[in-house]
C-alpha positions as CSV (number, residue, x, y, z in Angstrom):
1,X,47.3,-4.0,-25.6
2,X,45.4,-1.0,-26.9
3,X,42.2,-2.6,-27.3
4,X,42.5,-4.5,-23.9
5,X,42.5,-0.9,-22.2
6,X,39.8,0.4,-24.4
7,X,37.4,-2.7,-23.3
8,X,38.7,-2.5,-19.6
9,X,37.9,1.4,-19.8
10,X,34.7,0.4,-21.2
11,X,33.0,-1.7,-18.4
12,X,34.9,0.4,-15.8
13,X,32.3,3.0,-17.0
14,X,29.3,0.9,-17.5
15,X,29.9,-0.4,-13.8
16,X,30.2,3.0,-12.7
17,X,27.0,4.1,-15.0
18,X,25.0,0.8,-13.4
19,X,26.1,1.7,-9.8
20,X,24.6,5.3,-10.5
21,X,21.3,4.6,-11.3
22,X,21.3,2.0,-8.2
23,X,22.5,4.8,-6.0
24,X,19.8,7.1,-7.8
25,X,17.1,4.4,-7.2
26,X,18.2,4.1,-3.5
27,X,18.2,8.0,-3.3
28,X,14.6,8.2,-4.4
29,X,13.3,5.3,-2.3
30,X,15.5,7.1,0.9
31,X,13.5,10.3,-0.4
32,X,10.0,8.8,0.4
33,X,11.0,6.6,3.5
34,X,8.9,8.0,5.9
35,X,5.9,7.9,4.2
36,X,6.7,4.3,3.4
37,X,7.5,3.4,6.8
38,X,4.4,5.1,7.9
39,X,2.1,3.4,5.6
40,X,3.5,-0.2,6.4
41,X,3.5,0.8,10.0
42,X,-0.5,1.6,9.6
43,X,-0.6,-1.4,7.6
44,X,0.6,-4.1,9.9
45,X,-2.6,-4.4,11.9
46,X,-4.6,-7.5,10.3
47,X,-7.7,-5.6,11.6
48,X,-6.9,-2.8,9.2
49,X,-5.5,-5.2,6.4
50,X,-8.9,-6.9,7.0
51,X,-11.2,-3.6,6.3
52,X,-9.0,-2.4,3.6
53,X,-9.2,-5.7,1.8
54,X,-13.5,-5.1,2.3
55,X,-13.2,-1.6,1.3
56,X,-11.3,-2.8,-2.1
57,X,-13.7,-5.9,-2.6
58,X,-16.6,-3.5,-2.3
59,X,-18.2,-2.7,-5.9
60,X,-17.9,1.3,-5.7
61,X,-14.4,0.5,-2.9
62,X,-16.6,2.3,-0.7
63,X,-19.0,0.9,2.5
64,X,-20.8,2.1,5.7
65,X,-20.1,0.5,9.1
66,X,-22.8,-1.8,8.7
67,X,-21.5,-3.2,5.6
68,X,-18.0,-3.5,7.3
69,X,-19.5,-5.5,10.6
70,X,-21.4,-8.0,8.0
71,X,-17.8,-8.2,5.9
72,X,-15.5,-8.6,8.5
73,X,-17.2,-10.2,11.6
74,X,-16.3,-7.5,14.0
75,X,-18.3,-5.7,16.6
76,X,-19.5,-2.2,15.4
77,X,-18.0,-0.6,18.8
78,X,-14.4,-2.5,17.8
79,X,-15.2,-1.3,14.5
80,X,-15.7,2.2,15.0
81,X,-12.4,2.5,17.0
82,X,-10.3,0.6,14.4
83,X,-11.8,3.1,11.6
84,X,-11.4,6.7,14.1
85,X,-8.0,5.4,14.2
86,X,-7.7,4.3,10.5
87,X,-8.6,8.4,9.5
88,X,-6.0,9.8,11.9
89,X,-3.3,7.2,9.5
90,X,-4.7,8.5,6.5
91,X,-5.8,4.9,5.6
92,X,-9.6,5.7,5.3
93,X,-11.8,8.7,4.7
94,X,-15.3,8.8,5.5
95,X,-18.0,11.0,3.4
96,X,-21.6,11.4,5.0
97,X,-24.6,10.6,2.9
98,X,-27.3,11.4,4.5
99,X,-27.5,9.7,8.1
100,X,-24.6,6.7,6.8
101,X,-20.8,7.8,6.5
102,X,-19.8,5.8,3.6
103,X,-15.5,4.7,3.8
104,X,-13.0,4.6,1.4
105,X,-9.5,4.6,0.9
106,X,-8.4,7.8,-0.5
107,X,-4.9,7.3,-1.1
108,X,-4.1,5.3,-4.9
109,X,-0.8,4.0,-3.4
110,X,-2.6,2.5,-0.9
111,X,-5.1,1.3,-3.1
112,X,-2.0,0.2,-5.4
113,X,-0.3,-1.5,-3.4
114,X,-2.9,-3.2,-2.1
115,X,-4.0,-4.9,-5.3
116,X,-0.3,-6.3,-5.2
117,X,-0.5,-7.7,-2.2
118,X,-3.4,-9.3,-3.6
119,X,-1.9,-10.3,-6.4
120,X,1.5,-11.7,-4.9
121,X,-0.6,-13.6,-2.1
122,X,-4.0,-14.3,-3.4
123,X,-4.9,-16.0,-6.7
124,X,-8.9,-16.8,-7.5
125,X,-9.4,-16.1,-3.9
126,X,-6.7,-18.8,-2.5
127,X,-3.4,-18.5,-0.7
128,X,-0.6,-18.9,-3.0
């Protein structure tokens, strides 16, 4: 009978120990949850998903507007609006060099999570 209560005690606590670190988890995700909310918010555009996926395809992740008209099909004016709007998220930063501001996306969760979207929906450039 001994034993029994020993081995009932036993999992009783590892429950308890396996329901902390869930609750910890939780409490570090809830920590963050506006910026998360915010960034999938910025993200939900497929204009924006569209020029971050160019920005990330780009050899040095970086390109002028020129390079993002030729990559995604869009009218510069269009484009220029999406990107002002794009900075004021965060989701882009543009660096002048020269007469050309050159984008990127400064933020590596961005950039992170990006590449697992990628890698969740895309394989060898096809839908998986």
């Amino acid at each position: 009978m001994l034993k029994m209560k020993v081995v009932a005690s036993s999992l009783d606590q590892s429950s308890v120990l396996e329901t902390r670190s869930n609750h910890e988890i939780s409490d570090l995700i809830l920590k963050h949850i506006d910026e998360l909310a915010h960034h999938f918010a910025a993200l939900s555009h497929p204009l924006r998903l569209r020029v971050l996926c160019c920005l990330l395809n780009q050899s040095e992740q970086r390109a002028n507007v020129s390079e993002l008209v030729k990559a995604t099909g869009m009218q510069q004016a269009s484009l220029s609006q999406l990107l002002a709007r794009m900075k004021e998220d965060g989701l882009v930063e543009g660096v002048r060099s020269g007469r050309m501001i050159f984008y990127h996306i400064p933020n590596p969760k961005i950039i992170e999570l990006l590449k697992h979207c990628k890698d969740i929906f895309c394989q060898n450039g096809e839908e998986k």
